[in-house]
C-alpha atoms as one frame of an Amber mdcrd trajectory, in Angstrom:
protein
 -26.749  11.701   0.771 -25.215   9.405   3.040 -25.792   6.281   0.842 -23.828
   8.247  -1.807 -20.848   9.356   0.740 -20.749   5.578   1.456 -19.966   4.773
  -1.987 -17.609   7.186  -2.243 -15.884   6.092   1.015 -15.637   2.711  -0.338
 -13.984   3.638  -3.323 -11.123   5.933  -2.007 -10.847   2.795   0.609 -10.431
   0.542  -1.967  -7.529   2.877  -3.399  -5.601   2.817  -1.022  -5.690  -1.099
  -0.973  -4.811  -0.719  -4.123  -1.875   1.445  -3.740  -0.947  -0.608  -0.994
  -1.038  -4.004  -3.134   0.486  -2.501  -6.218   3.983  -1.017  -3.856   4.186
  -4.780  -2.814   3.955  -5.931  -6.725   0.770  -8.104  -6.110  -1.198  -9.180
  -8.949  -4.685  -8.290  -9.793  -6.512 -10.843  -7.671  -4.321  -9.447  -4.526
  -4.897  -6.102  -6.047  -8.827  -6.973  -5.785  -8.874  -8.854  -2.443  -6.501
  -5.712  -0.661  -9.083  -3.217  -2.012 -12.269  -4.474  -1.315 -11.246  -5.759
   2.000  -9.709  -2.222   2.835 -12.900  -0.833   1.620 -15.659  -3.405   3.007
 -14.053  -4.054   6.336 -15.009  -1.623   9.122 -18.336  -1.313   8.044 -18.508
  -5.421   8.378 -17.185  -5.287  11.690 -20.171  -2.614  12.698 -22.735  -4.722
  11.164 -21.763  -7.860  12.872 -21.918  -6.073  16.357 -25.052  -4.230  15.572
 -26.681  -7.576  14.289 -26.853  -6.578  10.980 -29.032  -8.950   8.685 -27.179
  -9.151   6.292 -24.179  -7.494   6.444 -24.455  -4.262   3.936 -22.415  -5.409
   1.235 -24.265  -9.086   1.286 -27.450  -6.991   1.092 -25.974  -4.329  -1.550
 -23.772  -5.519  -3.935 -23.437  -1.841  -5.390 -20.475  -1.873  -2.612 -18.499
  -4.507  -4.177 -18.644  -3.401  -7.613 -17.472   0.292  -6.625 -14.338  -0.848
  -4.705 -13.386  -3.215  -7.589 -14.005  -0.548  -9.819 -12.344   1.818  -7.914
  -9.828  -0.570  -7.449  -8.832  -1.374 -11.282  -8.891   2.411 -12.583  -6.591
   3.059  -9.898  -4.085   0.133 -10.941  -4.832   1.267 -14.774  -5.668   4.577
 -15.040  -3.884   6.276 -11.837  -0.799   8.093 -11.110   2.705   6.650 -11.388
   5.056   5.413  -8.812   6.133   8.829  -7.641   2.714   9.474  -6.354   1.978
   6.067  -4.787   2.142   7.469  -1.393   0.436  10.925  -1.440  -2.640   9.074
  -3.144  -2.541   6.271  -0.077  -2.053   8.742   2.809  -4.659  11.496   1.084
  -7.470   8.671  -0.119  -6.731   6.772   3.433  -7.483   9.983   4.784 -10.778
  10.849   3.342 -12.131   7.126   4.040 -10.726   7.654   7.934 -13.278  10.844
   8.032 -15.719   9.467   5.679 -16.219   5.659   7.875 -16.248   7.354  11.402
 -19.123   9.214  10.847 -20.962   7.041   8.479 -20.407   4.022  11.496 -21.515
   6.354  14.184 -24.627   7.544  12.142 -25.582   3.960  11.322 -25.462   3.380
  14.753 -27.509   6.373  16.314 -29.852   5.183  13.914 -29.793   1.504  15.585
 -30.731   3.770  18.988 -27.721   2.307  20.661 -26.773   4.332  23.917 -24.517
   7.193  24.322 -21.224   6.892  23.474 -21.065   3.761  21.685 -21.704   5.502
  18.325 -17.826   6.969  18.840 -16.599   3.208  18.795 -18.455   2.129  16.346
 -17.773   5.133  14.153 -14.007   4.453  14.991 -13.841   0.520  14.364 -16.152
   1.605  11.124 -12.794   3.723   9.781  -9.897   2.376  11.390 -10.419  -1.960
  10.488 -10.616  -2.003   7.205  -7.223  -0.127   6.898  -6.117  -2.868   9.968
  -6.881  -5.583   7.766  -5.094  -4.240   4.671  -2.409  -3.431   6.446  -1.873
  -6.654   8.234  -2.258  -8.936   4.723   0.689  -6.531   3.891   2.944  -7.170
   6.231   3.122  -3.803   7.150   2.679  -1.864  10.620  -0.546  -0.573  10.768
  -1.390   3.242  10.767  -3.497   3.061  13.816  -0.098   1.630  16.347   2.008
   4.094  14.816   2.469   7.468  16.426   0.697   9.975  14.658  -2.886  10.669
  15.130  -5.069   8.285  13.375  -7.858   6.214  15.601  -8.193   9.407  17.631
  -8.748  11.815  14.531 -11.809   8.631  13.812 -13.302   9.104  17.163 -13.107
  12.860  16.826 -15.080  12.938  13.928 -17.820   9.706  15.060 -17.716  11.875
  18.351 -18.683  15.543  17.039 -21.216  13.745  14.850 -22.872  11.700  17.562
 -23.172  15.523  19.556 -24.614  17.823  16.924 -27.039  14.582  16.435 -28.203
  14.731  20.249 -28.505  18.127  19.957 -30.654  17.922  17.457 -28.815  19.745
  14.380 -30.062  18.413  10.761 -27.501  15.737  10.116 -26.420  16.166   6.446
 -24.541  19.484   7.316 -23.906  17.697  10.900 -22.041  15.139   8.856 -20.109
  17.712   6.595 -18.418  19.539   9.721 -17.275  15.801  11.218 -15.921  14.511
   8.481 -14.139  17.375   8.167 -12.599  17.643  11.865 -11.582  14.400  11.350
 -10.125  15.099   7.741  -8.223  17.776   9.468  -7.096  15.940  12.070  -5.580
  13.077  10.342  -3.774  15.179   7.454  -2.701  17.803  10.453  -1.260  14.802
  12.104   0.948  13.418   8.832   2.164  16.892   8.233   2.817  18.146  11.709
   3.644  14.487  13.182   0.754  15.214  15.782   0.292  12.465  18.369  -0.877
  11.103  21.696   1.937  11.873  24.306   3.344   8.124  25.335   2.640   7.102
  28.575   5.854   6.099  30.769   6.282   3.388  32.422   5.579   3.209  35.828
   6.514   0.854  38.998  10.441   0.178  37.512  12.693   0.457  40.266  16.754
  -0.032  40.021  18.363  -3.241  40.224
């Protein structure tokens, strides 16, 4: 089940790079390079710190082939310019919930200690959508003020809990991916965010 969720992960990843690189009129190698970066990212950055040999894509190509895929219906087959930005903040969504608790699972399964599943499961969702960002020129999601790496480590963190407690994980999985699915599209409807923190030790002139 969770190899499956993956794939699917990838591919509504590799949408939103898609959507991203079609609004800034790319062609279809940016189109391919935005998606499958969007969609291979995170879960390279977990590898690399777990010590991954190889990295998952290098050892599955399945990966790459489903975010191109994924990539080219979208730019072919998908929804016109009206919808551009429902399907990025919806897909960007489900990948956010889908990541965090695929990163935290792979690393519970690595036996790493407690804790470090929630960062992993948050870099796992939150750097691919960095990266895409970034080679866009655009802000990205996570330094802007509604809830987005927090709604990641939500979902990495109830996982990595019903895990220690010893619940089966395929439903486990199922109820995190869905706080953190609930978290992120609360946040871009309601504007939900982090209060700022002020800034201290400024005296008058």
């Amino acid at each position: 089940m969770f190899y499956l969720i993956d794939l699917f992960g990838t591919a509504v990843f590799a949408i939103s790079g898609a959507v991203v690189a079609s609004r800034k009129e790319m062609d279809i190698f940016g189109v391919l390079v935005l998606a499958t970066v969007t969609a291979t990212g995170g879960g390279t950055l977990r590898d690399l710190l777990l010590g991954a040999d190889p990295v998952f894509w290098i050892g599955d190509p399945t990966y790459i082939r489903v975010a191109s895929l994924a990539a080219l219906l979208r730019v072919f087959v998908g929804p016109g310019p009206f919808m551009k930005q429902k399907t990025l903040v919806i897909s960007d969504a489900i990948g956010l919930a889908f990541f965090c608790v695929l990163g935290a699972h792979k690393a519970l399964q690595a036996g790493v200690p407690m804790g470090i599943p929630v960062i992993l499961g948050m870099m796992t969702g939150v750097f691919g959508g960095i990266i895409r960002d970034i080679l866009a020129g655009d802000v990205p999601l996570i330094f802007r003020r509604d809830l987005y790496a927090t709604c990641a480590a939500a979902g990495a963190g109830v996982f990595e809990l019903m895990w220690r407690l010893g619940i089966d994980p395929h439903p486990a999985a199922w109820v995190a991916m869905a706080v953190a699915l609930f978290l992120r599209l609360g946040a871009v409807r309601w504007h939900w965010g982090l209060p700022a923190v002020p800034l201290v030790g400024q005296g008058d002139d």
